[in-house]
C-alpha positions as CSV (number, residue, x, y, z in Angstrom):
1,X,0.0,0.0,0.0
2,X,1.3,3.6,-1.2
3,X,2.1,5.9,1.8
4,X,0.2,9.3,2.0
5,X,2.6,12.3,3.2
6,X,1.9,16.0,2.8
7,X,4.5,19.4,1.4
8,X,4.0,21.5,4.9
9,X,2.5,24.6,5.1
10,X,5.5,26.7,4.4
11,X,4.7,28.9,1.2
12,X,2.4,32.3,2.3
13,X,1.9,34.7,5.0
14,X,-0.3,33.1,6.8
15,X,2.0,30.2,7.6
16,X,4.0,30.5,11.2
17,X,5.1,28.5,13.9
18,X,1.7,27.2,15.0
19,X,0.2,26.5,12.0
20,X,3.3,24.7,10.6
21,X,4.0,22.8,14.1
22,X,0.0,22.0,14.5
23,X,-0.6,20.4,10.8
24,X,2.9,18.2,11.5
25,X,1.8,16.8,14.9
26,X,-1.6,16.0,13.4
27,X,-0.6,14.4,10.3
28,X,1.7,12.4,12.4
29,X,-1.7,11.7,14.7
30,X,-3.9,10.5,11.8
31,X,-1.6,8.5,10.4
32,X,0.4,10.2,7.4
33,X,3.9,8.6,6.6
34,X,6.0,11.4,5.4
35,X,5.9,15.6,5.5
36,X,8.3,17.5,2.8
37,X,9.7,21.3,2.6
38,X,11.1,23.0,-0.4
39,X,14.0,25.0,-0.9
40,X,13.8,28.6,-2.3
41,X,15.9,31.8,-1.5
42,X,13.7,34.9,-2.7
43,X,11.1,36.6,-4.9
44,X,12.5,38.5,-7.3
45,X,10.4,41.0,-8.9
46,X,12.0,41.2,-12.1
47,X,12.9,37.7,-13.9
48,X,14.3,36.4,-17.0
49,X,12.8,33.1,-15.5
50,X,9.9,31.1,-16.5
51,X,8.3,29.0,-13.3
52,X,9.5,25.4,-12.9
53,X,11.5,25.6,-16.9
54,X,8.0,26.0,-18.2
55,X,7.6,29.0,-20.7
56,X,5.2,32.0,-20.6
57,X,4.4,30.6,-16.9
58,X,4.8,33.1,-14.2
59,X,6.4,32.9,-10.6
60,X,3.4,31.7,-8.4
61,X,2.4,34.1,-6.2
62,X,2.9,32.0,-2.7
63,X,6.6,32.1,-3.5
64,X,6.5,35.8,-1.7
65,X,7.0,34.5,1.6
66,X,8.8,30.9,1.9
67,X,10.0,29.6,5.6
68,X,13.7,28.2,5.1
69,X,13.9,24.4,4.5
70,X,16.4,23.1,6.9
71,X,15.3,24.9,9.4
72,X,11.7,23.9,9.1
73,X,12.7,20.3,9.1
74,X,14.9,20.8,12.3
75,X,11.5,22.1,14.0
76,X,9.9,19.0,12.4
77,X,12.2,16.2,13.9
78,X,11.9,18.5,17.5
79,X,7.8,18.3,17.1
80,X,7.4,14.6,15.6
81,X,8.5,11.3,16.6
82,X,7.7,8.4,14.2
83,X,6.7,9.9,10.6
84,X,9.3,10.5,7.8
85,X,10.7,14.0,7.4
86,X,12.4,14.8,4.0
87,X,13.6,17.4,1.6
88,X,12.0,17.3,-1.5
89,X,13.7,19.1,-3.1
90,X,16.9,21.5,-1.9
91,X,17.9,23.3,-4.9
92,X,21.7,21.4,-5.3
93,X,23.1,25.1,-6.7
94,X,22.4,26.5,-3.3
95,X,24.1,24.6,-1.3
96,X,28.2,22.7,-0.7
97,X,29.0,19.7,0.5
98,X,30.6,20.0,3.7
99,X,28.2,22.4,5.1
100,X,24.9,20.8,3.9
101,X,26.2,17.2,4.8
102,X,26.4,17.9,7.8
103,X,22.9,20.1,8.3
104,X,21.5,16.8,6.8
105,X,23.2,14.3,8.8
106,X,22.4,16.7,12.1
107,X,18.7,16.3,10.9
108,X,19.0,12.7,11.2
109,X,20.3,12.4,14.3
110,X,17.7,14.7,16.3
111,X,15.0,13.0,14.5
112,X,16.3,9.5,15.0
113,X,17.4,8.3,11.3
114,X,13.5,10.1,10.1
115,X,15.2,11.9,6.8
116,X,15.3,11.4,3.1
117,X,16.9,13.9,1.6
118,X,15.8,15.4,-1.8
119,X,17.6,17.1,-4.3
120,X,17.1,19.0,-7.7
121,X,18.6,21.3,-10.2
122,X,16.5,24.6,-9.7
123,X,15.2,26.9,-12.4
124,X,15.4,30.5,-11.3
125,X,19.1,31.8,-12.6
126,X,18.5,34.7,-9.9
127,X,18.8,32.8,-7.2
128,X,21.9,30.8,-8.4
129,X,23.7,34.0,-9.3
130,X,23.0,35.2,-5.4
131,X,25.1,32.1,-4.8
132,X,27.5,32.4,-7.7
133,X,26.8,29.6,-9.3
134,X,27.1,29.2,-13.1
135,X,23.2,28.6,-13.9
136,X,24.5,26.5,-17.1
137,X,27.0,24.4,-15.2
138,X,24.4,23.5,-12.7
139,X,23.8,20.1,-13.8
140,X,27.3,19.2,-13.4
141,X,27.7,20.6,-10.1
142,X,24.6,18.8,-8.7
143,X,26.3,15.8,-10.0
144,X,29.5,16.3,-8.5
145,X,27.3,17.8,-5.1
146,X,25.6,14.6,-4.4
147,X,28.9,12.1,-4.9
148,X,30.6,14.9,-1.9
149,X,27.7,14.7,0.2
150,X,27.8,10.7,-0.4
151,X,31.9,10.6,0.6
152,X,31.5,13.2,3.8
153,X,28.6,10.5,5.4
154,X,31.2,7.5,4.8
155,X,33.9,6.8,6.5
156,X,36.7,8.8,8.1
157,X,38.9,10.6,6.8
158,X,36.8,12.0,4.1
159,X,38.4,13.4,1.6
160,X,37.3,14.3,-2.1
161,X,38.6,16.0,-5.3
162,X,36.4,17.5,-8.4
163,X,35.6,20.4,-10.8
164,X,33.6,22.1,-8.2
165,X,34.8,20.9,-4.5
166,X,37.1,20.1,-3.2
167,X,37.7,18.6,0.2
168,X,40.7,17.7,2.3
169,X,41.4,14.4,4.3
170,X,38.7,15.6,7.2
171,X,37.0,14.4,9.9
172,X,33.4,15.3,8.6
173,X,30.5,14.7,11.7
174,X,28.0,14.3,12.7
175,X,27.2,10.8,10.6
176,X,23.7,9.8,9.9
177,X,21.9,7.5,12.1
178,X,20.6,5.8,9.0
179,X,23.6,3.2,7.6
180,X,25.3,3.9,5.3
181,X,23.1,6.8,4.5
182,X,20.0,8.0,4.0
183,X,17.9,7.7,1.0
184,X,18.4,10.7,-1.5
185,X,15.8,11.7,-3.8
186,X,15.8,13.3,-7.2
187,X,13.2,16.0,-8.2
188,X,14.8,16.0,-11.9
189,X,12.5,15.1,-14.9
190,X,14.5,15.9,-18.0
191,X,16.3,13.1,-19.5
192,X,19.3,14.5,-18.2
193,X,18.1,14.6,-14.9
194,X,16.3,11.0,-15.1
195,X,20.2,9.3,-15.9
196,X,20.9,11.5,-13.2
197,X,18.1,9.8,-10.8
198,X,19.2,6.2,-12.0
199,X,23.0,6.7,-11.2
200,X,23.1,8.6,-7.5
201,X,19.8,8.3,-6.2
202,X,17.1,5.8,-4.7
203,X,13.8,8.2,-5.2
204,X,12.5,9.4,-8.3
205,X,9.6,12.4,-7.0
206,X,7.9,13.4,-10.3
207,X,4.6,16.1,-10.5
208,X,4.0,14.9,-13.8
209,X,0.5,12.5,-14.8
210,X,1.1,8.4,-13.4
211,X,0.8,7.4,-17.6
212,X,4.0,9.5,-18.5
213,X,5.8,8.7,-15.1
214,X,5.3,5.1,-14.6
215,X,7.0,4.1,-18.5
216,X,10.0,6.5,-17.3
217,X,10.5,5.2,-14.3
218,X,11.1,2.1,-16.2
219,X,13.8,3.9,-18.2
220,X,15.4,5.3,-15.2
221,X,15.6,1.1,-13.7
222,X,16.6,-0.3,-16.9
223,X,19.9,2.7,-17.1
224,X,20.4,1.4,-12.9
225,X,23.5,0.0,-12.7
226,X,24.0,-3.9,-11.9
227,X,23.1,-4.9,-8.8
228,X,21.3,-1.6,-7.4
229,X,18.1,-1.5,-6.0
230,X,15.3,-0.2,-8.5
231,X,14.4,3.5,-7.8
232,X,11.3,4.0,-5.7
233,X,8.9,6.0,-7.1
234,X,7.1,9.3,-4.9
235,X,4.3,10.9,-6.8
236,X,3.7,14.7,-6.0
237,X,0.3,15.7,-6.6
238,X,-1.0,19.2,-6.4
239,X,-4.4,20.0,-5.0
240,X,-4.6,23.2,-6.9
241,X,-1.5,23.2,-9.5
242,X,1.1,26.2,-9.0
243,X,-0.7,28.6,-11.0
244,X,-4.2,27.5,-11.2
245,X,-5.5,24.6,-12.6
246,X,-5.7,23.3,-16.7
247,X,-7.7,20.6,-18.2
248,X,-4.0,18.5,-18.1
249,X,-3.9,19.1,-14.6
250,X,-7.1,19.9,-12.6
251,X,-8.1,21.0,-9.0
252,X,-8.3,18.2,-7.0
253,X,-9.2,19.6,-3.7
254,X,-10.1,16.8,-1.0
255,X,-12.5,15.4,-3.2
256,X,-10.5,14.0,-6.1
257,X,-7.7,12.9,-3.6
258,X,-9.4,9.2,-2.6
259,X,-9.0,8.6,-6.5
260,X,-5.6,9.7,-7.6
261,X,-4.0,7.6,-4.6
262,X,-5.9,4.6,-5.4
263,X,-4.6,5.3,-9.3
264,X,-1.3,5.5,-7.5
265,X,-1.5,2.2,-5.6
266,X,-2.4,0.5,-8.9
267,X,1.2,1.9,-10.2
268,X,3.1,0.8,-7.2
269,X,3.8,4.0,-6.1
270,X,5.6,4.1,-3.1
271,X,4.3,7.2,-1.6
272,X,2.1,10.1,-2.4
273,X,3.1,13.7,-1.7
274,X,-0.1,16.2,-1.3
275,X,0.7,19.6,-2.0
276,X,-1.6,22.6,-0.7
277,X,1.1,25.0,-1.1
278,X,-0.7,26.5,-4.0
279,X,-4.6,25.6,-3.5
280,X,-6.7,29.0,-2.9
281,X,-8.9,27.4,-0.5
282,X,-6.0,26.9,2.1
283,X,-5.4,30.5,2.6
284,X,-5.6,30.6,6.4
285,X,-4.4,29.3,9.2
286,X,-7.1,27.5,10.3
287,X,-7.6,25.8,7.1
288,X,-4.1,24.4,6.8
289,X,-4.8,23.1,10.6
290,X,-8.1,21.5,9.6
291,X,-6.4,19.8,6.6
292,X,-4.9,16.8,7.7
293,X,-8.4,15.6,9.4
294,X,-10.0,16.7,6.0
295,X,-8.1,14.3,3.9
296,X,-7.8,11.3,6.9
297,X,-11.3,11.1,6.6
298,X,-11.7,11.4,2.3
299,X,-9.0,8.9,2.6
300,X,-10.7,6.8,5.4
301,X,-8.0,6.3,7.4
């Protein structure tokens, strides 16, 4: 049976402490397996962006006000116990090694070994220049990213050498609970991105429709190398897609839920990912409180 986890209230101004620690400890309480925060740095208000890669489409509006993402999962791990916590995704560009290994690994521990940790390539060349990183180089980087994270969670001394990072012999700590690490997810759909998924990571976490998803997942297990495990599959699905819904993807609300995760069992989906980040109905803090009892009960759990 698929799990059912939730993106936290973390996009808007009506999102704070209570709402976001209230919604986790409820989730947890009715039986949710996972809860996900994203990684974004700012608005800006002039862009030579599209959102998400995807021309003519504008910056959603909720993207205004955005709590951090380590930090909210920190507060998660201190207000949960059992459920799994995860990033999904930290933009790679944003980040190096060293530092964000160990942010990660410290996330484990307080939590208990609770983490997956999610990764993508990002799509706002703003926000990679704020961190001065080549936007067109940031493929590359994310690859070379993830194999630095992997060496500083293995054994001491760490030590690595690349185009981007470099790292001398070091004592890197804290280690994850989980052995040998925890899982690391991929938010990357291009091809590019899906060879990507198949070499360095154990999640694939798509948005797009279960019929397009489900034959490239099979692509992404047949380029795995010998002997790996196949890559698990977490479908995101948006109650209200980032900027409003279309015919190809329509508002779901809690009323179209029950059916899209049974769809999602059928694929062998390993977990489904709600998003309300962008649904208009959840624009208080009430309603983001009353949510997780909302879609316990469509769900029947």
């Amino acid at each position: 049976m698929a799990g059912v986890g939730f993106s936290v209230p973390q996009l808007g101004p009506h999102v704070d402490r209570e709402v976001l620690r209230t919604f986790a400890e409820r989730a947890e309480v009715r039986g949710f397996t996972s809860l996900w925060v994203q990684d974004h740095l700012f608005y800006p208000v002039e862009t030579a962006a599209s959102y998400a890669g995807q021309a003519g489409r504008t910056v959603p509006e909720q993207y205004r006000t955005l709590l951090s993402a380590t930090e909210s999962l920190s507060a998660l791990a201190a207000w949960t116990r059992t459920i799994t916590i995860g990033t999904s995704i930290l933009v790679a560009g944003y980040h190096r090694p060293v530092d964000i290994a160990k942010r990660l690994a410290t996330i484990d521990v307080l939590s208990g070994g609770r983490l997956v940790a999610g990764f993508g390539i990002g799509w706002s060349p703003e926000e990679h220049d704020q961190m001065d990183v080549d936007f067109r180089a940031r493929g590359r980087r994310a690859d070379e990213l993830i194999e630095a994270i992997r060496a500083c969670w293995g054994e001491d001394p760490v030590e690595f050498h690349g185009e981007f990072f470099d790292i001398p012999r070091a004592l890197v700590s804290p280690k994850p609970v989980q052995r040998p690490r925890p899982k690391l997810l991929s938010g990357m759909f291009s091809e590019a991105g899906r060879r990507r998924t198949a070499k360095l990571f154990d999640i694939w976490n798509p948005t797009s429709p279960l019929d397009v998803v489900v034959p490239q997942l099979k692509e992404i297990n047949a380029w795995r190398a010998e002997g790996e495990e196949p890559v698990e599959l977490y479908w995101r699905i948006f109650m209200e897609p980032p900027g409003g819904a279309t015919e190809a993807r329509p508002l779901l609300g809690v009323d179209g839920i029950a059916s899209q995760v049974a769809k999602a069992e059928e694929a062998g989906v390993a977990e489904v990912i709600l998003d309300a980040n962008f649904w208009g109905e959840i624009a208080s803090p009430q309603a983001w409180i009353e949510l997780p009892d909302r879609v316990a009960d469509a769900l029947g759990m």
